[in-house]
Backbone bond lengths (Angstrom), bond angles and torsions (degrees), N, CA, C in turn:
res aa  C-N    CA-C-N  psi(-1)  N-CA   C-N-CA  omega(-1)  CA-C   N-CA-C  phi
1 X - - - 1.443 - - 1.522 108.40 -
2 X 1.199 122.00 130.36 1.231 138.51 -174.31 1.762 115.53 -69.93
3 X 1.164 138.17 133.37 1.530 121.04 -175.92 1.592 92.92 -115.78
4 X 1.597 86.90 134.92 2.182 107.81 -177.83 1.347 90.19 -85.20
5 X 1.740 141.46 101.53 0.960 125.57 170.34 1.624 108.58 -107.64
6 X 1.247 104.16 46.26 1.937 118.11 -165.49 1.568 85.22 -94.10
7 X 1.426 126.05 132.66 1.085 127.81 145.36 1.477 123.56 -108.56
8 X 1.946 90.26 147.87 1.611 96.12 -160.99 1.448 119.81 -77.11
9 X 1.319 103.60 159.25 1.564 109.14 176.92 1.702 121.67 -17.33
10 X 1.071 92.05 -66.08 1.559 109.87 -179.38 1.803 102.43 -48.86
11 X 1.172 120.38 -53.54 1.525 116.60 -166.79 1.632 99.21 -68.01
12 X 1.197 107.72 -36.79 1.411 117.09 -179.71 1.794 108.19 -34.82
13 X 1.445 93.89 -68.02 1.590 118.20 -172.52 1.732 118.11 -36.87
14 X 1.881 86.16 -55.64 1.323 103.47 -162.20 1.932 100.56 -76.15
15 X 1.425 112.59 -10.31 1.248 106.51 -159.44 1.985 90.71 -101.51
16 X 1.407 116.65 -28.43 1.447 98.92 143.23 1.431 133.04 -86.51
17 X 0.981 108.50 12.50 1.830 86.95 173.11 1.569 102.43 -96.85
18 X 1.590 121.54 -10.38 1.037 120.88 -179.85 2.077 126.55 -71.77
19 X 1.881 84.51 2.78 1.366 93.12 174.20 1.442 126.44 -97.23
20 X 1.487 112.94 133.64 1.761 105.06 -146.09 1.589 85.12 -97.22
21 X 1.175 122.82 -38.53 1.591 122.32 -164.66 1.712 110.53 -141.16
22 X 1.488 102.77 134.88 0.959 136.81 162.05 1.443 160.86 -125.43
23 X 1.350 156.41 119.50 1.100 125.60 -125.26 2.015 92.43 -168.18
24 X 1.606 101.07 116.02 1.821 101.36 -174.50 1.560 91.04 -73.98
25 X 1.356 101.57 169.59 1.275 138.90 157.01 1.845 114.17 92.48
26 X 0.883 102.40 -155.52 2.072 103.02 -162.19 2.086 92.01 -130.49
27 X 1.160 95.55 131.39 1.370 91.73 -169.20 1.638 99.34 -116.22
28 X 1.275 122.74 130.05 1.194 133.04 -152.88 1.739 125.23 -134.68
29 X 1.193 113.00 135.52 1.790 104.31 175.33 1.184 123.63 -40.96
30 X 0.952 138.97 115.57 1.731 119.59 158.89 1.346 121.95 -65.85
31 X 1.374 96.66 -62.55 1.484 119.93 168.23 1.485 133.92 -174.66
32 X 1.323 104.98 140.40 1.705 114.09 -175.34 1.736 110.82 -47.35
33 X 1.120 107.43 122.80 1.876 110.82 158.43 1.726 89.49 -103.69
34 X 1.890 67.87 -167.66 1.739 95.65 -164.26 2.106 85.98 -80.52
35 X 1.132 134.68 -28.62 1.299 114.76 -158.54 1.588 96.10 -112.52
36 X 1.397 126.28 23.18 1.464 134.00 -170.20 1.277 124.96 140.85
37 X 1.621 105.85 -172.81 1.730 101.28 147.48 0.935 132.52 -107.70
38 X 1.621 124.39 162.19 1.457 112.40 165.74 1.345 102.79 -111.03
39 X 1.394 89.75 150.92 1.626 114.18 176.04 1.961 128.80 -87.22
40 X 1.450 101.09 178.33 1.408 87.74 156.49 1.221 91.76 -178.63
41 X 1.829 114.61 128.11 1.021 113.89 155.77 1.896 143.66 -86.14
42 X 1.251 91.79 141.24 1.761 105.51 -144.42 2.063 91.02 -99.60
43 X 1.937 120.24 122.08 1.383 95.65 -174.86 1.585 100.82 -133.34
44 X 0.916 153.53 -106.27 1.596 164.84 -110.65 1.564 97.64 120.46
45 X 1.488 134.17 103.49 1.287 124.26 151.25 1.108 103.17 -137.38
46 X 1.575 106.63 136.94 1.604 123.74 160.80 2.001 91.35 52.80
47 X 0.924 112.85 32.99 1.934 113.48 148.22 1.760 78.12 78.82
48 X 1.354 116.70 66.55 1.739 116.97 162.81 1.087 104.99 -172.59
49 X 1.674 135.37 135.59 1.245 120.43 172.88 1.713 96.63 -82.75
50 X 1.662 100.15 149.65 1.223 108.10 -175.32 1.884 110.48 -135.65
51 X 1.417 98.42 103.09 1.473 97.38 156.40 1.580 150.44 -103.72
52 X 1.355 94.36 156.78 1.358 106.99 -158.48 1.525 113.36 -129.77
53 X 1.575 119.12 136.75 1.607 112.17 -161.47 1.555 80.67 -91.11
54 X 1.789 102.82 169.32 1.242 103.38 -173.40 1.733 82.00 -149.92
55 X 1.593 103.91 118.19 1.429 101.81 167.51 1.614 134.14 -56.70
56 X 0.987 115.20 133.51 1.749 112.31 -157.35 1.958 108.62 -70.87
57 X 1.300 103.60 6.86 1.617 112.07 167.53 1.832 99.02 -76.62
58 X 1.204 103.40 -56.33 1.766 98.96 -174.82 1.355 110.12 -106.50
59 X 1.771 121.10 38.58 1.409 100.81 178.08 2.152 85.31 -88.61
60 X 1.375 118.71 -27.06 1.759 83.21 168.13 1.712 137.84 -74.59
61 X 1.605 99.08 -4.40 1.561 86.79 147.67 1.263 141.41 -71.53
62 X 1.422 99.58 -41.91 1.662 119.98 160.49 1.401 105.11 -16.67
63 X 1.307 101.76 -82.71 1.809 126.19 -156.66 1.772 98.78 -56.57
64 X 1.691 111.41 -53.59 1.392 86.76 168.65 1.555 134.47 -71.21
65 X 1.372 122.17 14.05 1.448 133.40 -160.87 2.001 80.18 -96.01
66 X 1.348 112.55 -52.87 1.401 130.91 -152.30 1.665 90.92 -73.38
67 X 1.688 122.30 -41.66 1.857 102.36 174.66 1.408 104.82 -87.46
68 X 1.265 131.97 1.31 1.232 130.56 158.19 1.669 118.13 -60.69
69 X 1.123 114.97 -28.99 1.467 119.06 167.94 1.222 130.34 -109.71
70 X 1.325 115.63 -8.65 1.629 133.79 124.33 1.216 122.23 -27.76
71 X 1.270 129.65 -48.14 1.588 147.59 -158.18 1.802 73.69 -104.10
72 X 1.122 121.71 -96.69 1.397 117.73 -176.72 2.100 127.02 7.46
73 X 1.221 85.52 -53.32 1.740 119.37 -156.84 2.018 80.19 -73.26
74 X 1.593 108.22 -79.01 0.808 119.91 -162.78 1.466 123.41 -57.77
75 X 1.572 110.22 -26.88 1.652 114.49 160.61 1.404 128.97 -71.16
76 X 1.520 113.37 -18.80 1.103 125.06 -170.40 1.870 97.47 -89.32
77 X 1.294 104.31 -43.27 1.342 105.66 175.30 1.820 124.17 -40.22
78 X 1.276 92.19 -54.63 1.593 118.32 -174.37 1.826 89.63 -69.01
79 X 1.095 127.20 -54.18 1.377 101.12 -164.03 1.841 107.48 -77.93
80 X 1.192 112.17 -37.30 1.464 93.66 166.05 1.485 108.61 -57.13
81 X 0.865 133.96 -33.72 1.804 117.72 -160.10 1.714 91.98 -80.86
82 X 0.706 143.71 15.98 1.780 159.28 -129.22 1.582 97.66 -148.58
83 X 1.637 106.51 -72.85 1.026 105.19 176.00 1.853 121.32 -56.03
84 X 1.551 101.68 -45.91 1.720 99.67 -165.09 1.706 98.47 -67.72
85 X 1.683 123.07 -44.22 1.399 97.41 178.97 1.511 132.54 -55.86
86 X 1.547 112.95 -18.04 1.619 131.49 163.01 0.930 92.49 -38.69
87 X 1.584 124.74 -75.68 1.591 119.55 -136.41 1.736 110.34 -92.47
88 X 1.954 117.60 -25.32 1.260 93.79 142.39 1.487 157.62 -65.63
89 X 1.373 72.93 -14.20 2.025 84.92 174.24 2.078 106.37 -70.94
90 X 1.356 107.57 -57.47 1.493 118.78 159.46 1.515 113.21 -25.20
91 X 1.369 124.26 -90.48 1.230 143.55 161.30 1.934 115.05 -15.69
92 X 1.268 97.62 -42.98 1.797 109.60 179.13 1.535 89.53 -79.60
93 X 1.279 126.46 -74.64 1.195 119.86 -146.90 1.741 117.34 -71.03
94 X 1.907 120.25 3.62 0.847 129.40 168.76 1.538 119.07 -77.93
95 X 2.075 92.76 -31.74 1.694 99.88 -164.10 1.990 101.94 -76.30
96 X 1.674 109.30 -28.10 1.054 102.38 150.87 1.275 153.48 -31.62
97 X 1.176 93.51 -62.95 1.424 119.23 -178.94 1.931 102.12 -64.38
98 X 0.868 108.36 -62.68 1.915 100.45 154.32 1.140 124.14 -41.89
99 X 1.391 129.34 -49.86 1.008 118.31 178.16 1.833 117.84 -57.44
100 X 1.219 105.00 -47.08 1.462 115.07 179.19 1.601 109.76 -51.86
101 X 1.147 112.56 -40.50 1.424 125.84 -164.67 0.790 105.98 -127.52
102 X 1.735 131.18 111.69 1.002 131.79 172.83 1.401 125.10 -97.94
103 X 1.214 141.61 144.02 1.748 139.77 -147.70 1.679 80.78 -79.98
104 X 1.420 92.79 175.57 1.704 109.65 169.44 1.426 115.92 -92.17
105 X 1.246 99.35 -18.18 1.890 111.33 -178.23 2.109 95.32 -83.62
106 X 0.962 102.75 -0.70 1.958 103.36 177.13 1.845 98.83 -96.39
107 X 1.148 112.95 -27.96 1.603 118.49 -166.03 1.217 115.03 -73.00
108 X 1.450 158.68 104.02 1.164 161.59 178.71 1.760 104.89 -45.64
109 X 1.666 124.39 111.36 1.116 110.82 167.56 1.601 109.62 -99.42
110 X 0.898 126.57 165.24 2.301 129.55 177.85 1.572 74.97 -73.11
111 X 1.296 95.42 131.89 1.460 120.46 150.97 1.930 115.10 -66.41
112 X 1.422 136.97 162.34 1.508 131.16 -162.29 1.397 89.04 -132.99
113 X 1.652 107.90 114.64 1.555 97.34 -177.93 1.433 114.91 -87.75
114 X 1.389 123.29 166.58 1.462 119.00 -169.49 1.512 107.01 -111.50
């Protein structure tokens, strides 16, 4: 037996809106000191990579801000791919439904000459 482990639109939604924080880009060492590292987060904005130091007290908020939009990316993915097989399945089962039935404006009537 096969397991449907597709979740629906709706769970989709509710399972992103349940994300409080998020944050693009890959956040990275710069370099080791004597009391740690420092970081810097590295992003894509407005067509520039843009960095930014990130004090090493909140670079683990950071990082969970960054699989927060990980989870983001990847839920959003699944429900569009969710949505487009909807609307080809829709889309097929209309061209069907034409096919089966053809309008009266498709039917050749004899023209009545004058």
């Amino acid at each position: 037996m096969r397991m449907n482990t597709k979740k629906s639109p709706q769970s989709l939604l509710q399972q992103i809106a349940q994300i409080q924080r998020m944050e693009r880009g890959k956040l990275s060492v710069i370099r080791e000191g004597p009391a740690g590292p420092y970081y810097k987060l590295q992003a894509w904005e407005n067509d520039k990579n843009v960095s930014r130091y990130i004090p090493r007290e909140l670079a683990p908020a950071v990082q969970e801000a960054i699989a927060g939009y990980k989870q983001f990316e990847e839920l959003t993915g699944q429900y569009a791919q969710d949505i487009i097989e909807r609307t080809r399945a829709e889309i097929a089962a209309r061209s069907k439904k034409k096919k089966a039935h053809p309008s009266s404006s498709s039917r050749k009537t004899p023209k009545s000459s004058s």
